[in-house]
C-alpha positions as CSV (number, residue, x, y, z in Angstrom):
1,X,58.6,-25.3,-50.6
2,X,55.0,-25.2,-49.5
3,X,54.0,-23.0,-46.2
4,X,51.1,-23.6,-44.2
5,X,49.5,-22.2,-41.7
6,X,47.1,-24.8,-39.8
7,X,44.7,-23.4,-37.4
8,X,41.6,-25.2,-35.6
9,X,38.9,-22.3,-37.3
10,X,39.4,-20.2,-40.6
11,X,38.1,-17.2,-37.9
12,X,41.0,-17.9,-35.8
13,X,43.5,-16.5,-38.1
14,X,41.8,-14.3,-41.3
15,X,44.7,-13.1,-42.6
16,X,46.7,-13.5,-45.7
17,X,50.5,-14.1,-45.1
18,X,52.4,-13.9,-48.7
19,X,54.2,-17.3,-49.4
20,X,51.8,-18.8,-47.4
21,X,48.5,-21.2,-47.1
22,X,46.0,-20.9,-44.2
23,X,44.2,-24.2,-43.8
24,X,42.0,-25.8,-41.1
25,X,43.2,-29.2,-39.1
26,X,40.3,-30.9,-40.4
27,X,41.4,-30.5,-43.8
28,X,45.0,-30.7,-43.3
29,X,44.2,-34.4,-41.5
30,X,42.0,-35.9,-44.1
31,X,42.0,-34.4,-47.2
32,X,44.3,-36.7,-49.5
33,X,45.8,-33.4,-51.0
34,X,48.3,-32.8,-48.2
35,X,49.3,-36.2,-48.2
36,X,51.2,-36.0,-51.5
37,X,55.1,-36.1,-51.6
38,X,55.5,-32.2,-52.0
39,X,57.9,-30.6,-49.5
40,X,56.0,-28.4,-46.9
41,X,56.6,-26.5,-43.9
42,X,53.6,-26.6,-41.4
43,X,53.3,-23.6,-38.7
44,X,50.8,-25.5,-36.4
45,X,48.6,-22.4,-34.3
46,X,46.0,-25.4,-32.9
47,X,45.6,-26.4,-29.9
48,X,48.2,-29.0,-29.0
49,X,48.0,-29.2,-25.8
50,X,46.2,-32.9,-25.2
51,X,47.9,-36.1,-26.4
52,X,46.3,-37.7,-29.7
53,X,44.2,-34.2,-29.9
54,X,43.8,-32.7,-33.2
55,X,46.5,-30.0,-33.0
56,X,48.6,-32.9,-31.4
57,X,48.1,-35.3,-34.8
58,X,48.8,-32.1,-37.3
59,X,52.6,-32.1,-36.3
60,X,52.2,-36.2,-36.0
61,X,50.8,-36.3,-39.2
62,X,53.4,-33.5,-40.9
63,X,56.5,-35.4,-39.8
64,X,55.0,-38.7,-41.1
65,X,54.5,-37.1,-44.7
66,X,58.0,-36.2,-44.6
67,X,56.8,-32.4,-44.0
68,X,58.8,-29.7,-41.4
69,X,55.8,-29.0,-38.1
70,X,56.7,-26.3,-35.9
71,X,56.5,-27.9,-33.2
72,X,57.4,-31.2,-33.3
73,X,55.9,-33.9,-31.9
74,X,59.0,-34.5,-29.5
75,X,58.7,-31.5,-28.0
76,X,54.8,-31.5,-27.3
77,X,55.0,-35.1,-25.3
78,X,58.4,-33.1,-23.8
79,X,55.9,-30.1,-22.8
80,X,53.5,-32.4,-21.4
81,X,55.8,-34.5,-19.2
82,X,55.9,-31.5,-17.2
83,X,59.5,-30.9,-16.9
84,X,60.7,-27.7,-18.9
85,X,64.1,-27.1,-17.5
86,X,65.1,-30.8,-19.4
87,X,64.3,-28.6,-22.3
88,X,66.7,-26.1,-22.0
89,X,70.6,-25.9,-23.1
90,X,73.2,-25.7,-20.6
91,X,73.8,-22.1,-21.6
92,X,70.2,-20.9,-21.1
93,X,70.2,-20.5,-17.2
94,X,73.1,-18.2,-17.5
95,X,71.6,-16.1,-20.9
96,X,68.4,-16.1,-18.1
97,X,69.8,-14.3,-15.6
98,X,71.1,-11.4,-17.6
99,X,67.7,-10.7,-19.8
100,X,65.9,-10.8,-16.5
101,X,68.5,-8.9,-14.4
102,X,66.6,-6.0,-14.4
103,X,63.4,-7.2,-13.1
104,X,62.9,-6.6,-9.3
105,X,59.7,-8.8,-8.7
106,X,60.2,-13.0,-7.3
107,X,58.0,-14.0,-10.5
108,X,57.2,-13.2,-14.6
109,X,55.3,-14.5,-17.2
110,X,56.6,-13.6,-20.7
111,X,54.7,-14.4,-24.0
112,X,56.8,-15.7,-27.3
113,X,55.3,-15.3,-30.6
114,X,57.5,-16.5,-33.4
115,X,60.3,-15.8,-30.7
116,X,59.2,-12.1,-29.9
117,X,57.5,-10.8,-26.9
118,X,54.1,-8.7,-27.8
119,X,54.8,-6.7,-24.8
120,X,58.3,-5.9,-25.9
121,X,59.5,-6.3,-22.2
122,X,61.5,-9.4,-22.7
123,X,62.7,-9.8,-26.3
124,X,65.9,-11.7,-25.2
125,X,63.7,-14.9,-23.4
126,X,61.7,-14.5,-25.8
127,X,63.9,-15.2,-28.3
128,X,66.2,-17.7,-26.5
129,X,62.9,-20.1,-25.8
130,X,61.9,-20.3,-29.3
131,X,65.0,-20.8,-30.7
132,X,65.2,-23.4,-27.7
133,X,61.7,-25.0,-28.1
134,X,61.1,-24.1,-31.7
135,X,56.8,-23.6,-30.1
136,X,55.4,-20.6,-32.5
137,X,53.5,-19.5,-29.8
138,X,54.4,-20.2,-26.0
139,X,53.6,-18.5,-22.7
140,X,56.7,-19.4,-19.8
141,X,56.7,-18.6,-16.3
142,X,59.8,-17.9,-14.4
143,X,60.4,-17.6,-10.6
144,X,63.1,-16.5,-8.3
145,X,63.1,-18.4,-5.3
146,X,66.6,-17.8,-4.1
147,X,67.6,-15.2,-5.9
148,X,68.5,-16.7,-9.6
149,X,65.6,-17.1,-12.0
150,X,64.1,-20.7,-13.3
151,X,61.6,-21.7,-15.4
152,X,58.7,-23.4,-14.0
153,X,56.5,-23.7,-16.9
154,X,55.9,-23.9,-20.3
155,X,52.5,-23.6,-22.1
156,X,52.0,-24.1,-25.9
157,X,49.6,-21.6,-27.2
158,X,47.1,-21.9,-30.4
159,X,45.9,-18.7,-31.9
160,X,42.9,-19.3,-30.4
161,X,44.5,-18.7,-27.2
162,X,45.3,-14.9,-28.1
163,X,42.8,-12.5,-27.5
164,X,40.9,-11.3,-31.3
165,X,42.3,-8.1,-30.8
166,X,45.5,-9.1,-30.9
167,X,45.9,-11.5,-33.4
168,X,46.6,-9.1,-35.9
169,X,49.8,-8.5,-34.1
170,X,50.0,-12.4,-34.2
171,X,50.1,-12.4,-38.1
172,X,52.7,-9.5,-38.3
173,X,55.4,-11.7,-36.4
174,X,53.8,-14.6,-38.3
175,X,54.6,-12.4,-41.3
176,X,58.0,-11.7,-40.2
177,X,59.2,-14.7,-39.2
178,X,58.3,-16.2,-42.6
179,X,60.0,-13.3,-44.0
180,X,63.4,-13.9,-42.6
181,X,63.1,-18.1,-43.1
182,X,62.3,-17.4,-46.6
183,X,64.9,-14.7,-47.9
184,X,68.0,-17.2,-48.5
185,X,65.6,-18.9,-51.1
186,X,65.1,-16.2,-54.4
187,X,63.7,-16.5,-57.2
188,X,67.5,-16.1,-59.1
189,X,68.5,-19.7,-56.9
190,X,66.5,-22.5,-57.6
191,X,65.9,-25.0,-55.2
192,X,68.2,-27.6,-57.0
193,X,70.9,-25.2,-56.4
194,X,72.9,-26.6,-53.4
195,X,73.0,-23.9,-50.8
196,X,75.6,-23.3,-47.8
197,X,75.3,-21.4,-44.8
198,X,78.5,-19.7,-43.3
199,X,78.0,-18.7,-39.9
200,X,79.7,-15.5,-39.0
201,X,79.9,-13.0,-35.6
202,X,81.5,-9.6,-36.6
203,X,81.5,-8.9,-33.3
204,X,83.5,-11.7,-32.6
205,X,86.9,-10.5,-31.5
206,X,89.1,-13.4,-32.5
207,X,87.4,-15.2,-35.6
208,X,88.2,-18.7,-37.2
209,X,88.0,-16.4,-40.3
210,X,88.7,-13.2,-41.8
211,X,87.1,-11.2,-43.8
212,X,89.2,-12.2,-47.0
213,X,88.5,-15.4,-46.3
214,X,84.8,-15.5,-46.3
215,X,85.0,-14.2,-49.1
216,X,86.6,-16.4,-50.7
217,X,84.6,-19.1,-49.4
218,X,81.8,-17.6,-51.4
219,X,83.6,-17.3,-54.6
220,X,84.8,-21.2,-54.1
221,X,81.0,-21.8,-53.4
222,X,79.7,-20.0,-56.6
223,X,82.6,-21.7,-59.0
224,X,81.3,-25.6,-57.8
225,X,77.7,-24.2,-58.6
226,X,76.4,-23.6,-55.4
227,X,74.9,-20.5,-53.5
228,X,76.7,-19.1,-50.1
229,X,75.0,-17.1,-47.9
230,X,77.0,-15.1,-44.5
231,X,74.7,-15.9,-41.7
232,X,74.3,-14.3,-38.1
233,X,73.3,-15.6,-34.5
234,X,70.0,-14.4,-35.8
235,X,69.3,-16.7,-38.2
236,X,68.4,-19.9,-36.7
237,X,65.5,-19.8,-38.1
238,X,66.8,-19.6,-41.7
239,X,68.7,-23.1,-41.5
240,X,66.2,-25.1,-43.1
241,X,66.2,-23.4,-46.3
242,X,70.0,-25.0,-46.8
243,X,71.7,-27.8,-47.6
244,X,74.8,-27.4,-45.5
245,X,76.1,-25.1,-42.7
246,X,80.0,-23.8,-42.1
247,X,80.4,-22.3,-38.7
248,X,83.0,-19.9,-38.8
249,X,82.8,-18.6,-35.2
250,X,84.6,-19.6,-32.4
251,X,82.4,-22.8,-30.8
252,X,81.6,-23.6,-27.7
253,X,79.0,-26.2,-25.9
254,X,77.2,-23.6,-23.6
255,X,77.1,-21.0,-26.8
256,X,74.9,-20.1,-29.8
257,X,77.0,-22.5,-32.3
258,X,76.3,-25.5,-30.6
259,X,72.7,-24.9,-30.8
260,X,73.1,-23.5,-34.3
261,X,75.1,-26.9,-35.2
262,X,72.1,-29.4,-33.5
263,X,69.9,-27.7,-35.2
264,X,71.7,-28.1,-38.1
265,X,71.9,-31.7,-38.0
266,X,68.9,-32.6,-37.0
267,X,67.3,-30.9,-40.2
268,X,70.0,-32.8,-42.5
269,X,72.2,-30.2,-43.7
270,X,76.4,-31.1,-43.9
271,X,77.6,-29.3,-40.8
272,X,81.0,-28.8,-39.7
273,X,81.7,-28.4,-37.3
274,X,79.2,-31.0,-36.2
275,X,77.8,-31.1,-32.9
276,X,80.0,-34.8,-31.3
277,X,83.3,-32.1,-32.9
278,X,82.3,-29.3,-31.1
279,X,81.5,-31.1,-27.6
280,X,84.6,-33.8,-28.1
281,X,87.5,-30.9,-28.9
282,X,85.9,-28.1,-26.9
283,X,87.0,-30.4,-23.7
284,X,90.8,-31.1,-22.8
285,X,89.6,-33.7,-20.2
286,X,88.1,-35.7,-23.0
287,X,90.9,-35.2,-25.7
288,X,93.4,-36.2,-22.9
289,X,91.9,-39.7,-22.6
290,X,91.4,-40.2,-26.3
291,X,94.9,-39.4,-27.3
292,X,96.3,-41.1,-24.1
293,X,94.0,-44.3,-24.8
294,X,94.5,-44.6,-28.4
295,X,98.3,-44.2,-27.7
296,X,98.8,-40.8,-29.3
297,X,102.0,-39.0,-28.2
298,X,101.1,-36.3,-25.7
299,X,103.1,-34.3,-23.4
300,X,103.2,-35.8,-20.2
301,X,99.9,-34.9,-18.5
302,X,98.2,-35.5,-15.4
303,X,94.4,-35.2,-14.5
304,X,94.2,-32.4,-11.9
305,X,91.3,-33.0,-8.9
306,X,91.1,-31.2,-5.8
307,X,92.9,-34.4,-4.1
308,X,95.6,-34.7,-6.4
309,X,96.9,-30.4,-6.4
310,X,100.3,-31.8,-4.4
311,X,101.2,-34.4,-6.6
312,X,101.5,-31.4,-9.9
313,X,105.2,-30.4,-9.5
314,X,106.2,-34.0,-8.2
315,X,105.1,-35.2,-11.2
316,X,105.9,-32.1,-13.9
317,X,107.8,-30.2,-12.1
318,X,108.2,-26.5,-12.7
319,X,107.2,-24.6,-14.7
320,X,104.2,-26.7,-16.3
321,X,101.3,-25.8,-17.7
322,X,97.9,-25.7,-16.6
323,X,94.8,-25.5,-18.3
324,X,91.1,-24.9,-18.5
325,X,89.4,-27.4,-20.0
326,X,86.9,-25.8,-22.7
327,X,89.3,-22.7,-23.0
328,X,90.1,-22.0,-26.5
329,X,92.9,-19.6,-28.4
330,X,95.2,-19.7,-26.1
331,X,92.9,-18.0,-23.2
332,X,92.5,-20.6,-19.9
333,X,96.1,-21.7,-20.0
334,X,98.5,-20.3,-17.5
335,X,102.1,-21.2,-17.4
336,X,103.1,-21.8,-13.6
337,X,106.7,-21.4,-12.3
338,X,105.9,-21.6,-8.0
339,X,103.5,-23.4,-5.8
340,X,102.2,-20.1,-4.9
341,X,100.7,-19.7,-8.6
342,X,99.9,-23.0,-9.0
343,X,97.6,-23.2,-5.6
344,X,96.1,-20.0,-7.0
345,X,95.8,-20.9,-10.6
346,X,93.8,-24.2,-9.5
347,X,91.7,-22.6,-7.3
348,X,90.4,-20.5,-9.6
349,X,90.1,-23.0,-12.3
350,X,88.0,-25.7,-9.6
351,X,85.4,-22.6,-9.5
352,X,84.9,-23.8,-12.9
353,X,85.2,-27.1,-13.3
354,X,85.9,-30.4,-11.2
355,X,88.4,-31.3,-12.8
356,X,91.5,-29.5,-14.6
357,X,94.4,-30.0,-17.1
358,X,98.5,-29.7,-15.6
359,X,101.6,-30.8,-18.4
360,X,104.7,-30.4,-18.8
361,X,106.5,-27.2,-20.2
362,X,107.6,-28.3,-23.7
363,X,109.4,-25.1,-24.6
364,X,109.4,-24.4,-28.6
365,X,110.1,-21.4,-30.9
366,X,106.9,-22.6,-32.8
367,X,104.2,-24.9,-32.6
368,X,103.2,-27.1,-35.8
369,X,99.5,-26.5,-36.9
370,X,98.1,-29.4,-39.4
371,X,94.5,-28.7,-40.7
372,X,93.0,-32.2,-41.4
373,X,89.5,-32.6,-43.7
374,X,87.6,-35.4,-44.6
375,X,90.2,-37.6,-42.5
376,X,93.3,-35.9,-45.1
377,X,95.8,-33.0,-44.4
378,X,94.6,-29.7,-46.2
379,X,97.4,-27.5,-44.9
380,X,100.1,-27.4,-42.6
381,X,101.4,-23.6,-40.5
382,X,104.3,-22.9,-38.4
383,X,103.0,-20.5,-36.0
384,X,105.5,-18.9,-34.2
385,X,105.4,-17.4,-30.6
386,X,104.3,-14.0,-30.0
387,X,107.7,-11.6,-29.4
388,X,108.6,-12.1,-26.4
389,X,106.0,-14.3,-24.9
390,X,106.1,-18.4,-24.3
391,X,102.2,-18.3,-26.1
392,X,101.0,-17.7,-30.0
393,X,99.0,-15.1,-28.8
394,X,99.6,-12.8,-26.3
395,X,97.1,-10.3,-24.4
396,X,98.2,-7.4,-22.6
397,X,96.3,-4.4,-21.8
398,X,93.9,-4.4,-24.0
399,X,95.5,-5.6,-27.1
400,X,96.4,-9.0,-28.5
401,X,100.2,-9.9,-30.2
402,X,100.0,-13.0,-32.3
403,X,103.3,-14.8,-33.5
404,X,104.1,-15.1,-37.4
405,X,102.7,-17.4,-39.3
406,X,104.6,-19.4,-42.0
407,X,102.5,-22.1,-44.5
408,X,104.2,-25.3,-45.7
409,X,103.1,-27.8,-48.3
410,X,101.8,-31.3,-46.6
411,X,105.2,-32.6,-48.1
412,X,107.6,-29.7,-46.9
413,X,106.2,-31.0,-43.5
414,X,108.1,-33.7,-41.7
415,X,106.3,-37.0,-42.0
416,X,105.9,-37.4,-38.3
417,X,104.4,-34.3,-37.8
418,X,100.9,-34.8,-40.7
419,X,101.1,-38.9,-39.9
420,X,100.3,-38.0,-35.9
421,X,97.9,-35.2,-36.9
422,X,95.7,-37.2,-39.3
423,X,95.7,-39.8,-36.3
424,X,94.5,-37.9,-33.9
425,X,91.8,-36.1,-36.1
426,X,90.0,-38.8,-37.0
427,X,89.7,-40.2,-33.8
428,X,87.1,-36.9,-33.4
429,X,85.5,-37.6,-36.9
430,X,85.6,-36.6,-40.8
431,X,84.8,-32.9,-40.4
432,X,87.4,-29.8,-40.2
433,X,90.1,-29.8,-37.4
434,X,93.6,-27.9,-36.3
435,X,96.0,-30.1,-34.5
436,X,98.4,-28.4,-32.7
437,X,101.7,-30.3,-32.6
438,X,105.1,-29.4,-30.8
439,X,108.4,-31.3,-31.8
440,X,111.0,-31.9,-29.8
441,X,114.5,-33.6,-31.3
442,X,112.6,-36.7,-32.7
443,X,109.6,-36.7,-30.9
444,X,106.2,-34.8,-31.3
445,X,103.2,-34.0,-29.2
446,X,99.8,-33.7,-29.7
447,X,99.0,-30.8,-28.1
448,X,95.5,-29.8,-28.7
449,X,92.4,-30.9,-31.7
450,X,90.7,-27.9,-32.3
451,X,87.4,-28.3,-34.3
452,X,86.7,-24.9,-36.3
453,X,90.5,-24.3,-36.9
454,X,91.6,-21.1,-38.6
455,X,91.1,-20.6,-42.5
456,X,92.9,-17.2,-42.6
457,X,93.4,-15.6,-45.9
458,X,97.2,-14.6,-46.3
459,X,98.2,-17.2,-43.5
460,X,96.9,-21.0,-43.2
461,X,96.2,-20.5,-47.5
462,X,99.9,-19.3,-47.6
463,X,100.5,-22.5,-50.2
464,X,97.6,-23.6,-51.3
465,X,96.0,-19.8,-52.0
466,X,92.0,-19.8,-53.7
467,X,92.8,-24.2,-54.3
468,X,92.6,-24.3,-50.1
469,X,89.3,-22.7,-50.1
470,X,87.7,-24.5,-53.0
471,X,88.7,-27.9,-51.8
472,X,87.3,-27.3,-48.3
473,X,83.6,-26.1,-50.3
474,X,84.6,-29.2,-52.8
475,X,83.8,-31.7,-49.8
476,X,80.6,-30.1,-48.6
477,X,79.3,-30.4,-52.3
478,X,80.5,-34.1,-52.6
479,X,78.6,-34.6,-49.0
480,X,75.2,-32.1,-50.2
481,X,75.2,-34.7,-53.0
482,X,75.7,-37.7,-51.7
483,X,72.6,-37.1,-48.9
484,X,70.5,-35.8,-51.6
485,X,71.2,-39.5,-53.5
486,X,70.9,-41.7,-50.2
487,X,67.4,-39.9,-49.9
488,X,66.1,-40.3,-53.3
């Protein structure tokens, strides 16, 4: 894939950037050359700050011919309406405070090239607003009016803007950031090789999958033909140089995965989890209403507000159960055995969130996990309590028991069990999901859709062993080549 730099004057940027093509606006906007169907990525340094301006018709212009503009065209009208904060995740305000916790004064100003600060003061915002505005060159300026730190503004930047002194500095983080976009590509992997992306956190405390695992996903990559790569929360940038993306981290809406997944999809690639998964199983509230509505067998539940608290043990009675809405692996839910806990569990719960989770106590020895792809059962778990505790994972000073885990074949299973499942995962969608079920004499209970459900090697591929693995990389290369089709 072609790279080029467009700037408004060859002396605004004489420097030579391996893998990549310095050309003027003027040239990029009317010779016929750059109109030709050849894949391109266009870093736009002009000036692109006035509507319909030159810098301004570049990224027009680029997404037109089916090119890749950094920045798009959206988010220059978005910069120009004036309103910044509309720009920003959920999650940003939070990551904010922290990288700007240290700073005593009411305002800053902090520069991002390519997502790095020059002054190397604020690396962290500096980061988090490119991967957030995806603007090679920005300047934002934050203020502290009560205490918590906002953004006021956002200005796009064209190398011009940068003093000649330091635009040398401008083409090493130019240099770099081409760097680490280009390296999944080599020279060994052709560009008709279908490529995958498998996001991965080793810091991550609880993954979806261990480190068997992941490698086996690469092995079940490399048999269908394709090329796997391990990515990090580092590597947003990378993205564009695949054809799908496999998060294997634990998601979250107001987290790096989200924005990995949007990202993701917006640039074409197969992404599970996708970004509707993610924000529709990351909330019980939601889930709740699905399941209830489309007449899915759930424990009996009841929508917790602030006006509603006395009406928990009428209705459940004790103990029950009470949950957090986006908690996840068994952290957020508290079992509750007097009104004492329960007034306190709430509480702290409302700090959170308006609106909370209480259901029955459905005591089992073991709680049914299906795993459901492309709308059909992959694998079916027993996972058993954790000794001693009413939970699959317990946490106690510092460490973290997990039950045993025992794999079935989808027909060892009783029907009931993979027939409600399948139900209630593709209500969420096609992609990858965990339902956790509990059965009760002959009834059973949706308890949870989890999207990025554990793919453990020596549990969940207990049956199916290497064949689990391949089938789940099977589907992404059926999906890679059906989108490659649709556009040709």
């Amino acid at each position: 894939m072609n790279l080029l730099i467009v700037v408004n004057h060859p002396r605004d940027f004489p420097f030579d950037i391996e893998g990549a093509r310095t050309v003027t606006a003027r040239d990029y906007l009317t010779d016929p050359a750059y109109g030709e169907n050849q894949p391109a990525r266009v870093l736009n340094l002009c000036r692109t700050d006035r509507y319909q301006g030159r810098g301004y018709y570049v990224s027009l212009l680029a997404e037109a011919r089916g090119h890749r503009p950094l920045p798009e065209v959206k988010t220059l009208g978005d910069l120009q309406a004036g309103e910044p904060h509309r720009l920003m995740s959920a999650s940003f305000g939070e990551q904010l405070q922290k990288s700007l916790a240290a700073n005593g004064s009411r305002a800053c100003t902090v520069e991002a090239w390519f997502g790095r600060d020059p002054l190397h003061r604020n690396d962290a915002v500096a980061q988090q607003l490119f991967s957030a505005l995806r603007v090679p060159l920005l300047r934002a300026r934050f203020e502290r009016p009560n205490g918590r730190w906002k953004l006021r503004d956002v200005q796009a930047l064209s190398v011009s803007d940068v003093a000649p002194e330091q635009r040398a500095h401008v083409a090493d983080v130019a240099r770099d950031f081409v760097a680490r976009t280009s390296r999944a590509r080599t020279r060994e992997s052709p560009l008709e090789t279908p490529a995958i992306a498998i996001l991965y956190d080793r810091d991550e405390p609880a993954p979806p999958s261990n480190a068997a695992a992941l490698r086996k996903l690469c092995a079940a990559a490399r048999a269908l033909g394709m090329r796997a790569t391990i990515v990090g929360r580092d590597d947003i940038d990378m993205l564009g140089d695949f054809d799908g993306l496999f998060i294997r981290d634990t998601t979250g809406v107001n987290h790096y995965t989200y924005q990995f997944a949007r990202r993701a999809s917006a640039e074409g690639l197969v992404v599970i989890d996708d970004p509707d998964s993610i924000l529709k199983c990351t909330n019980k509230v939601y889930l709740n209403e699905l399941l209830s509505r489309h007449r899915v067998p759930v424990p009996k539940t009841l929508m917790v507000h602030r006006d509603n608290v006395d009406q928990i043990v009428r209705t459940l009675g004790l103990p029950c159960i009470v949950k957090q809405p986006d908690g996840a692996f068994s952290l957020g839910v508290a079992k509750i055995e007097s009104e004492d806990a329960l007034h306190d569990c709430v509480e702290r719960l409302f700090a959170k969130s308006d609106l909370v989770i209480a259901q029955e106590w459905l005591p089992t020895p073991f709680d049914w996990r299906v795993g459901v792809f492309d709308r059909r059962p992959l694998y079916v778990c027993k996972y058993f309590m954790a000794p001693g505790h009413w939970q699959v994972v317990k946490r106690e000073s510092g460490r973290t028991l997990e039950g045993a885990t025992a794999a079935l074949s989808v027909g060892e299973a009783p029907e009931i069990v993979v027939r409600t499942a399948v139900r209630a995962a593709n209500l969420i969608g096609d992609g990858l999901y965990g339902v956790d079920l509990k059965q009760v004499g002959d009834q059973c209970y949706v308890m949870e859709v989890n999207d990025n459900p554990n793919l453990d090697a020596g549990n969940e591929d207990g049956v199916l062993k290497d064949a689990l693995y391949r089938e789940v990389m099977g589907v992404f290369l059926r999906r890679i080549q059906e989108r490659r089709r649709a556009a040709a």
